[in-house]
C-alpha positions as CSV (number, residue, x, y, z in Angstrom):
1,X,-82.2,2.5,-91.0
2,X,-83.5,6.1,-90.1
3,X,-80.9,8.7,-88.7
4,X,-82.9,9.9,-86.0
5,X,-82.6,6.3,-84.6
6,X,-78.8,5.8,-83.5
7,X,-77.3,2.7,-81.6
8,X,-75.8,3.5,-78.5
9,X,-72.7,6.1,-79.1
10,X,-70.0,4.4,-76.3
11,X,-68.8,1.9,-78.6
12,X,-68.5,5.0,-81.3
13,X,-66.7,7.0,-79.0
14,X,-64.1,4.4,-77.8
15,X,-63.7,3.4,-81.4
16,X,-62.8,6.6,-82.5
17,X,-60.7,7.4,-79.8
18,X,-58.4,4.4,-80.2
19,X,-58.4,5.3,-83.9
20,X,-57.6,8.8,-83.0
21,X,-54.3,7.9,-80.7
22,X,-53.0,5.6,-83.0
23,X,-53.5,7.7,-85.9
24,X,-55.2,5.0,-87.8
25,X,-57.6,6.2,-90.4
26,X,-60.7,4.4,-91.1
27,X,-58.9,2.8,-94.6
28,X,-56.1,1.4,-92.8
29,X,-58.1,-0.2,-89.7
30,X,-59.9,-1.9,-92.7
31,X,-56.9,-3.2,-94.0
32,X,-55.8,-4.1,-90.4
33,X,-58.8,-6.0,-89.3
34,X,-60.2,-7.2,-92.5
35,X,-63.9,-5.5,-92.3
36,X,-65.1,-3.3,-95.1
37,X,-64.2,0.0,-94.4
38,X,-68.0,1.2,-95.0
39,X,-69.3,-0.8,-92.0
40,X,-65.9,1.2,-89.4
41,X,-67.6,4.2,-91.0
42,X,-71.3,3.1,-90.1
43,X,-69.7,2.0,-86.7
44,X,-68.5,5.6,-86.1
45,X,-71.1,7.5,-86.5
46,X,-73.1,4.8,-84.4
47,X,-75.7,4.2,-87.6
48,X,-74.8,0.1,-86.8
49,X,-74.1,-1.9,-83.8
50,X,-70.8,-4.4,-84.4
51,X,-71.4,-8.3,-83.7
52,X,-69.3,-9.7,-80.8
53,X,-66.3,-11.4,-83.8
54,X,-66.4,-7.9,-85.1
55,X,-65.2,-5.9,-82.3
56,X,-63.1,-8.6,-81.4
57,X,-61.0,-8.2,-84.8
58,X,-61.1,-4.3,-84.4
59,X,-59.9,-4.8,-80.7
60,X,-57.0,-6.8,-82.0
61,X,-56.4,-4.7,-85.0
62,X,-56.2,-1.4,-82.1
63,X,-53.6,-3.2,-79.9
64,X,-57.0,-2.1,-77.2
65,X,-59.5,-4.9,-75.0
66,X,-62.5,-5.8,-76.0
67,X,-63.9,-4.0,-72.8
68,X,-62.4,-1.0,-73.8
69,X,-64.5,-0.9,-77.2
70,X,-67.4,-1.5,-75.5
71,X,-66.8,1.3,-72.9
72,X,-66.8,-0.8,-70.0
73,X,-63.0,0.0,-68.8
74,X,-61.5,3.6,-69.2
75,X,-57.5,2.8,-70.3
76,X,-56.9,1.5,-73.2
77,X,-53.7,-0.6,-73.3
78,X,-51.9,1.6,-75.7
């Protein structure tokens, strides 16, 4: 994919900020949820665009909604 051509950067954003406030690294959430840690890595610097199963396993994994992921609610429920 070229780098000029990003996926849209809320669900990077909310990603990283649940990450961030739960001090979860991007080798742990892996463990956590079971996806590669490669593809968190591609998911936080927006470079690919998570299926719907895969942002419901990193939702669980975060303790966070679904909605929060995708940016449509502010709180997460931390």
């Amino acid at each position: 994919m070229d780098k000029s051509h990003r996926t849209d950067l809320t669900f990077s954003r909310q990603l990283e900020k649940a990450m961030t406030s739960r001090n979860i690294g991007a080798t742990k959430l892996s463990r956590m949820s079971g996806i590669q840690r490669s593809q968190i890595c591609k998911y936080l610097t927006a470079e690919m665009s998570p299926t719907a199963m895969t942002i419901r396993k990193l939702a669980i994994a975060l303790g966070v909604t679904s909605d929060f992921l995708l940016g449509l609610v502010k709180a997460d429920k931390q």
